[in-house]
C-alpha positions as CSV (number, residue, x, y, z in Angstrom):
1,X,0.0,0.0,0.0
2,X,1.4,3.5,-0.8
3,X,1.9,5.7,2.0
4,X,1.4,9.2,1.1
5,X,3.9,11.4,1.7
6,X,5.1,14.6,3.5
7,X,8.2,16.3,2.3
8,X,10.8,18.7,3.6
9,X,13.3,20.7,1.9
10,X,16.4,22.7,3.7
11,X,19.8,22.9,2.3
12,X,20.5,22.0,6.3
13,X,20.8,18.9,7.0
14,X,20.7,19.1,10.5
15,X,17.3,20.9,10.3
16,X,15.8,18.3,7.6
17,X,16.6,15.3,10.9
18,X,15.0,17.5,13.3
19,X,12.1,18.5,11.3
20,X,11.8,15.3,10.1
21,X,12.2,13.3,13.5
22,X,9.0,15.9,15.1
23,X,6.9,14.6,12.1
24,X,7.5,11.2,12.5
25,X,6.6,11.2,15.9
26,X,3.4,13.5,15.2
27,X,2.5,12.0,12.1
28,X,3.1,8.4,12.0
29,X,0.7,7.3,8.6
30,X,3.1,9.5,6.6
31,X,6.3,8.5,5.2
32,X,8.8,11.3,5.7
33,X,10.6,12.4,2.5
34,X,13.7,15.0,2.7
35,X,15.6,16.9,0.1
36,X,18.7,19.3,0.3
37,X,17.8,21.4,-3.4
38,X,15.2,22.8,-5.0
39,X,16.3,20.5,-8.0
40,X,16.1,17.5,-5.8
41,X,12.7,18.2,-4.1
42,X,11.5,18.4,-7.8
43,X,12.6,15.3,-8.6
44,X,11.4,13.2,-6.1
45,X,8.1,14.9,-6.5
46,X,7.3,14.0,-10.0
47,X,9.0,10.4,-8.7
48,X,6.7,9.8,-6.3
49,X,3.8,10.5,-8.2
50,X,4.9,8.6,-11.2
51,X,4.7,5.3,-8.6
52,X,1.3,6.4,-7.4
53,X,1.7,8.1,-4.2
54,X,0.2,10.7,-3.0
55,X,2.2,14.3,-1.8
56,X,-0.3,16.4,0.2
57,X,2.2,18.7,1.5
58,X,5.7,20.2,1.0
59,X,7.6,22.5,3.4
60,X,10.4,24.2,2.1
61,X,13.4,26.7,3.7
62,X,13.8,29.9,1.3
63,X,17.5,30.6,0.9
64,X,18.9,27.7,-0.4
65,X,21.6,27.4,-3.4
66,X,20.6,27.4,-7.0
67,X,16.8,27.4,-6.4
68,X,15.4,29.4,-4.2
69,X,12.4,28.2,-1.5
70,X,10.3,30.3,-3.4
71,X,10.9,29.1,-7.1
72,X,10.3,25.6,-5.5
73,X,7.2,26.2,-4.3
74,X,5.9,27.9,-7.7
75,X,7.4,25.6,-9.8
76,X,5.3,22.8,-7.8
77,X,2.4,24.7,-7.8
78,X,2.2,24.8,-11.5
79,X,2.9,21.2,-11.7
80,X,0.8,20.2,-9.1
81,X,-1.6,22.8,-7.5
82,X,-3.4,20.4,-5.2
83,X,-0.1,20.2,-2.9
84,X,-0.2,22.4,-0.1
85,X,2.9,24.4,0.4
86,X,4.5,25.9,4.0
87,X,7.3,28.5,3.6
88,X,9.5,27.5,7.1
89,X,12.7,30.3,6.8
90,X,14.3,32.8,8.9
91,X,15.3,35.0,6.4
92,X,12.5,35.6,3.5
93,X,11.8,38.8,2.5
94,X,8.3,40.5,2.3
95,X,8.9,40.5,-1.4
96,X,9.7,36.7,-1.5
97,X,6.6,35.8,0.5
98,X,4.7,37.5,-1.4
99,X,5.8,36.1,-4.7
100,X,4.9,32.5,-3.0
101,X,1.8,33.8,-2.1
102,X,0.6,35.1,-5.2
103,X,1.5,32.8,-7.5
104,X,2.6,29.9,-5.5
105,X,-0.4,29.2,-3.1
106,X,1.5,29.8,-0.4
107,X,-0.6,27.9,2.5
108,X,1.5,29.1,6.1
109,X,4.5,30.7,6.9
110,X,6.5,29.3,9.6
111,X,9.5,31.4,10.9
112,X,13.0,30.0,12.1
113,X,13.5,28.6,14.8
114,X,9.7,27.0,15.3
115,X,8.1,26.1,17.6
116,X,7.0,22.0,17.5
117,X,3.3,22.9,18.9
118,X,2.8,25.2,16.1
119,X,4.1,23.1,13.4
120,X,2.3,20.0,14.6
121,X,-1.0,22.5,14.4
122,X,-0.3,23.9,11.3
123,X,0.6,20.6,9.4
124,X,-2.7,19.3,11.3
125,X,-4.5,21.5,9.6
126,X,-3.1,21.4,6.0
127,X,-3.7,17.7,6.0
128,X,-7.3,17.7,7.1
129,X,-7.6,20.7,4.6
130,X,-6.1,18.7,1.9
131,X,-8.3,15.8,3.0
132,X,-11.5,17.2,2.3
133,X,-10.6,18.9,-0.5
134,X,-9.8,15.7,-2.5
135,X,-13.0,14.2,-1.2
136,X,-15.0,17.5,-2.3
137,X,-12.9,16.7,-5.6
138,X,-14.5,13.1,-6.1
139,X,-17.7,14.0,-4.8
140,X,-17.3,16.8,-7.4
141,X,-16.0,14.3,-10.2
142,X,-19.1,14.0,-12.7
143,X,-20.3,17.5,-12.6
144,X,-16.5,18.5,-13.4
145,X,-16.8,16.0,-16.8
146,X,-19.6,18.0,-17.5
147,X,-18.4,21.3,-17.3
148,X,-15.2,20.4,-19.3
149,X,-17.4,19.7,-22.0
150,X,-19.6,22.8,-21.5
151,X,-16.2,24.8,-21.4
152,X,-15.3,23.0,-24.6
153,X,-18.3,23.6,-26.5
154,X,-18.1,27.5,-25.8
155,X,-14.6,28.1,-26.3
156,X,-15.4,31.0,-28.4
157,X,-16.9,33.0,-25.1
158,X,-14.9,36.0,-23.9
159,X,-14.9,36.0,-20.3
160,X,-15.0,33.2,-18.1
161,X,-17.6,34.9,-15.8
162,X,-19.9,34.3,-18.4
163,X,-19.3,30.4,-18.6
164,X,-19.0,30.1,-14.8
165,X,-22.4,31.5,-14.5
166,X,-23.9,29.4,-17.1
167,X,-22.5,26.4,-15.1
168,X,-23.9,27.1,-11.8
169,X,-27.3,27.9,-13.1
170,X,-27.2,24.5,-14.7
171,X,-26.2,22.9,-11.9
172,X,-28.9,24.7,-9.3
173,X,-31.6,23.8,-12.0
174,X,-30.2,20.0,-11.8
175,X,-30.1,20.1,-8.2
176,X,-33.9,21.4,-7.6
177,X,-34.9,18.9,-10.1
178,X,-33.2,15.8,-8.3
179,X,-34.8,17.4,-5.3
180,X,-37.8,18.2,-5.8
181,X,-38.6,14.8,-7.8
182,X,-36.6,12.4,-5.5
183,X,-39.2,9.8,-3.3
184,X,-37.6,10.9,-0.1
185,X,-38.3,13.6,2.2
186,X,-35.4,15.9,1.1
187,X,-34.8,20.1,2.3
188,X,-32.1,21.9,2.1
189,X,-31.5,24.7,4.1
190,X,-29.2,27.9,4.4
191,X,-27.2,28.4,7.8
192,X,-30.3,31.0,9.0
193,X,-32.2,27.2,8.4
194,X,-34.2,29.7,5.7
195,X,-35.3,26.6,2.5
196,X,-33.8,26.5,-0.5
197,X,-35.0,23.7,-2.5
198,X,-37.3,20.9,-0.8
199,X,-38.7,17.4,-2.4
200,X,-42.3,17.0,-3.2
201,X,-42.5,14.3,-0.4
202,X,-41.2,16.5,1.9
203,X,-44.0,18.8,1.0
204,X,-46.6,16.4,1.1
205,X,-45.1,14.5,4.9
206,X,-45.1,17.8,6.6
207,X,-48.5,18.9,5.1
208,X,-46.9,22.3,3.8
209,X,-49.6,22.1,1.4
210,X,-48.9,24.9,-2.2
211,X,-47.5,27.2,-0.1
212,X,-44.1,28.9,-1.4
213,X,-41.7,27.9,1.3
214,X,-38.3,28.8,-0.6
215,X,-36.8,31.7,1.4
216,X,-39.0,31.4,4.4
217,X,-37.5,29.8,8.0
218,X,-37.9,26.5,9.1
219,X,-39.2,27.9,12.2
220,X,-41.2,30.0,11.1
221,X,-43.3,27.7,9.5
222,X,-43.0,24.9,12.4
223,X,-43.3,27.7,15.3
224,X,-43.4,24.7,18.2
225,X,-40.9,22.8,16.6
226,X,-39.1,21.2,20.3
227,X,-35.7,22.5,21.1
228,X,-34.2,19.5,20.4
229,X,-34.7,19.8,16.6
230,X,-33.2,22.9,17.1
231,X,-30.1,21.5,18.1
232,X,-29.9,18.8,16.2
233,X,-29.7,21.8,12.9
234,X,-27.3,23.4,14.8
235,X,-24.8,20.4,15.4
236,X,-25.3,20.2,11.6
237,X,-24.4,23.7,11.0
238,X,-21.7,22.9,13.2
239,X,-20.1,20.0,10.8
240,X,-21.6,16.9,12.6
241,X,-23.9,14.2,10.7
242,X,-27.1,13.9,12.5
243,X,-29.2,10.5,12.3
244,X,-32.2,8.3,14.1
245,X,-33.9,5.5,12.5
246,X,-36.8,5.3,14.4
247,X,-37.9,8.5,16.1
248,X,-41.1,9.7,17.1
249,X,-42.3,12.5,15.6
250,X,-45.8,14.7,17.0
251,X,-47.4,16.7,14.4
252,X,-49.2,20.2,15.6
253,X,-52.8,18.7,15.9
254,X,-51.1,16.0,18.3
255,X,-51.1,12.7,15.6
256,X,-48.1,11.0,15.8
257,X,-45.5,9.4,12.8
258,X,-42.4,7.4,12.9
259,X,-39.7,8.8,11.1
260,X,-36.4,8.2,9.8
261,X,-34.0,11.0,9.1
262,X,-30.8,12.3,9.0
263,X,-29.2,15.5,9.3
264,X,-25.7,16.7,7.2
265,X,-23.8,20.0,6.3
266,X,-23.3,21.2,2.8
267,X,-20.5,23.5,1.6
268,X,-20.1,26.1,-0.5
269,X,-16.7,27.0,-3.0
270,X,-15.0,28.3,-0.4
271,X,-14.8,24.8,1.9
272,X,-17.2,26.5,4.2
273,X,-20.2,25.3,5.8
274,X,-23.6,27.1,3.5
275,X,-26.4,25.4,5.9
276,X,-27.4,21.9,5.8
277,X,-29.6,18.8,4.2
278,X,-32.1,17.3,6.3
279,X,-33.3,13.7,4.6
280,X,-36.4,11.9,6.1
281,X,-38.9,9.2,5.6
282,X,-42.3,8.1,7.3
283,X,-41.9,4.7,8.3
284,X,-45.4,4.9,10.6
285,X,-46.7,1.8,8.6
286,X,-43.7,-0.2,9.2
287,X,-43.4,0.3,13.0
288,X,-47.0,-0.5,13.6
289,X,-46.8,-3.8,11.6
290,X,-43.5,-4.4,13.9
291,X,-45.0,-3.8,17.1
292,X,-48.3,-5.5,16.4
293,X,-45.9,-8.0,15.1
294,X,-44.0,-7.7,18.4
295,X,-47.7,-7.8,20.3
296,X,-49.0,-11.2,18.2
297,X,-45.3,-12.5,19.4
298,X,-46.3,-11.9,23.4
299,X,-49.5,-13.2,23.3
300,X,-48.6,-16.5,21.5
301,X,-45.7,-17.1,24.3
302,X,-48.4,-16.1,27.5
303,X,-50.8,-18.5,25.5
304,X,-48.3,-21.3,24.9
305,X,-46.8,-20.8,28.4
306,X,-50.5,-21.6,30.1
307,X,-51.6,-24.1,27.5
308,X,-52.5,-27.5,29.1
309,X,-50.8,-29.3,26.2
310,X,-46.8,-29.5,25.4
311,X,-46.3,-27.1,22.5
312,X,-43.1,-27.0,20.5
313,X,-41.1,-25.2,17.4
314,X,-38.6,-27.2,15.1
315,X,-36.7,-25.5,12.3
316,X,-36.3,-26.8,8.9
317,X,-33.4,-29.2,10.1
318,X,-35.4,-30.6,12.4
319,X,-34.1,-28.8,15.7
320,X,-36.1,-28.3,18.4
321,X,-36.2,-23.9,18.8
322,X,-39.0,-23.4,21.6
323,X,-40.8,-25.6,24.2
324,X,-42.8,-24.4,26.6
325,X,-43.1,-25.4,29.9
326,X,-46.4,-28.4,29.6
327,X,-43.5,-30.0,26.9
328,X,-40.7,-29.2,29.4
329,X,-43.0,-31.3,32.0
330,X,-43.8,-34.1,29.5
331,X,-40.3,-35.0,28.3
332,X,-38.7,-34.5,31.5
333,X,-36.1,-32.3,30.3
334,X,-34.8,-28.9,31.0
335,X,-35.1,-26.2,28.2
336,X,-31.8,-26.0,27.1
337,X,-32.0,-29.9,27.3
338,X,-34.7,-30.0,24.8
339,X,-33.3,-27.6,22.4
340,X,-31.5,-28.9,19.2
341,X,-31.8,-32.5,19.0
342,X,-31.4,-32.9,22.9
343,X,-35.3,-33.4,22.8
344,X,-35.2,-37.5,22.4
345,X,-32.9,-38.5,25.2
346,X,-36.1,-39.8,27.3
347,X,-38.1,-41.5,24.5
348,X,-38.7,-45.5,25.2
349,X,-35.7,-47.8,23.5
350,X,-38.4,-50.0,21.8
351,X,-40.1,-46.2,20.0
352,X,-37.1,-44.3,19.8
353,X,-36.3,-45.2,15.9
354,X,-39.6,-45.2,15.2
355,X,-40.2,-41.6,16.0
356,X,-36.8,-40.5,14.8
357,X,-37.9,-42.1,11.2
358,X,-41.1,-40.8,11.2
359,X,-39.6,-37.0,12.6
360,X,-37.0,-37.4,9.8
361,X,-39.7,-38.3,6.8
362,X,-41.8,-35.1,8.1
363,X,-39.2,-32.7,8.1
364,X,-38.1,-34.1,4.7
365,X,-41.2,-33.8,3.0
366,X,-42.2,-30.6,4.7
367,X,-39.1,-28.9,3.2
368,X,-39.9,-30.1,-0.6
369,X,-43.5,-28.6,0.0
370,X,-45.1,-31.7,0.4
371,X,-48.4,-31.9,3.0
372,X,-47.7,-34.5,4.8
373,X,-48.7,-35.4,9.1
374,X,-46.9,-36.3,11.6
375,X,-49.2,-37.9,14.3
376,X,-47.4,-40.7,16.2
377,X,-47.9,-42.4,19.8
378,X,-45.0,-43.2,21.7
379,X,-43.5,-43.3,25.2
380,X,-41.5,-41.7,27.6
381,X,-39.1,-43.9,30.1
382,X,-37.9,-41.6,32.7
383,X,-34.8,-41.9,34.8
384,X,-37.0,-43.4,37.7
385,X,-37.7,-45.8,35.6
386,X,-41.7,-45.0,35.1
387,X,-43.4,-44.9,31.9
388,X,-45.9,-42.6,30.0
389,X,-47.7,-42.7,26.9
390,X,-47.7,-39.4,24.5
391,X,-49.3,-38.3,21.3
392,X,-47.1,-35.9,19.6
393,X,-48.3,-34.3,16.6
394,X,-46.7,-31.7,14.2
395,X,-48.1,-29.6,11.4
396,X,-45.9,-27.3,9.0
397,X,-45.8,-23.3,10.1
């Protein structure tokens, strides 16, 4: 597995060690790359992306011989702008810096001597910034294809502006179309939770009715909407992914709906959080078939517990999965005795291959969807030695 890659460069050798020694110990998933030349550091750039690994950051010194820290770090933003670059020097000038900044993509500067804290902060941060950035990238993938080709087919437009605006406004007409026509409860909202596009389900579940909702607040349309909602947008806002597959939700007139939903930020071109998507789906019909599921289940067990007559479950091997306690009585076996194939160990020598042949035939032809009965009389012989007779019967569920 390629390990991606941090790189240093300082025509110091005794700086690269320590630099690289503090970011081995802070940053152990990163393979630690250093170079003493701009030339070098170029190099082993292009190198390492040849074999398929991944460079997410280079810090470079500025005075260095031949190539400067600041030609490095322009040089490698034209060949790769996705790297994020940290100037870490004791002697740049203002001019330098700036050059790096402006056409480099200069990320931090970090003066000489530093401080470990800071560095480990700031190289925190690039990395988690250079994290999301490629994810935003993939996420990002398809609509990019198609705005290559849209940039392609207008090559004859003047001003970028122009195209840029085009794309967007195709892009916000796709979205409110996905939207609007998906067959989940879909909003999306601003960070002043004001809506901005919202499914027709979502319409129809929250009984919003034809009323234009785009640009009004949330809140202002669900005025007694419990604090806990409220907070629940606001860790959104805040970055976090909110979900709850079965929650309880009360309408305003006081009916009541299960619902499944989750809660997520979305972010605008400039990596920052715009206001989130909140995804949700009714699932009243399903809960109330599970708990009068979950009801039918309870009263069958107090019924079978207080029947009279031994009751008993087998699966489609043939293993006993249930008993209750009239068989429990009647085989003279604890339940965890009777489970599996425990449940014969008290049948009558003379019956037992009887029963076991005629169990084994039923269970057979049951499972190839034959209807067949199983009605057999047998005995018991107990450990006392006493003896019963027993009818056991068994009918396919």
């Amino acid at each position: 597995m390629n390990t991606p890659t941090i790189l240093c460069v300082d025509d110091e050798r005794n700086v690269l060690l320590t630099l690289r020694t503090q970011l081995m110990r802070h940053f152990p998933d990163y393979a630690i790359e250093i170079a003493e030349s701009g030339d070098e550091a170029l190099a082993l750039v292009d190198q390492l992306r040849v074999e398929g690994i991944e460079v997410p950051l280079v810090i470079a010194d500025q005075i260095m011989p031949g190539m400067h820290g600041d030609q490095l770090l322009i040089e490698l933003h034209a060949r790769y702008p996705e790297i994020l670059k940290v100037m870490l020097t004791g002697q740049a000038k203002a001019e330098d810096v700036g050059n790096v900044v402006n056409r480099g993509g200069l990320y931090r500067f970090i003066a000489k001597p530093w401080d470990e804290t800071d560095l480990n902060l700031t190289v925190s941060e690039a990395l988690r910034r250079y994290r999301q950035e490629q994810q935003l990238a993939q996420q990002q993938a398809a609509l990019e294809q198609a705005n290559r080709e849209l940039l392609a087919l207008n090559a004859e437009l003047e001003q970028q502006v122009q195209e840029r605006t085009q794309e967007l406004r195709q892009r916000e007409q796709q979205l409110r179309l996905f939207v609007q026509h998906t067959p989940l409860a879909v909003a999306m909202f601003d960070r002043q939770m004001r809506y901005l596009v919202a499914s027709e389900r979502w319409i129809k579940d929250y009984n919003l009715g034809d009323q234009a909702i785009l640009g009004k607040c949330h809140y202002e349309l669900f005025p007694n909407l419990p604090d806990d909602w409220r907070e629940i947008h606001q860790r959104g806002l805040n970055g976090f992914v909110e979900r709850n597959e079965r929650d309880l939700y009360i309408r305003p007139d006081g009916s009541q709906e299960w619902v499944r939903w989750e809660v997520r930020s979305w972010y605008d071109h400039n990596h920052t959080i715009g206001g989130i998507i909140v995804f949700g789906e009714i699932i009243t019909d399903r809960i109330q078939i599970e708990l009068a599921l979950q009801d039918s289940e309870e009263r069958y067990r107090l019924l079978s517990e207080v029947n009279p007559v031994g009751i008993f479950r087998y699966d489609l091997q043939g293993r006993c999965i249930y008993a209750n306690a009239k068989t429990l009585e009647i085989t003279g076996l604890s339940l965890e005795e009777n489970l599996g194939e425990g449940w014969g160990q008290h049948l009558h020598p003379d019956d037992r291959d009887r029963m076991y042949a005629a169990w084994s035939n039923f269970v057979q032809q049951t499972n190839l969807g034959h209807e067949v009965e199983y009605k057999v009389e047998h005995r018991y012989r107990y450990p006392d030695g006493s003896v019963k007779w027993a009818l056991a019967q068994a009918v396919p569920e």
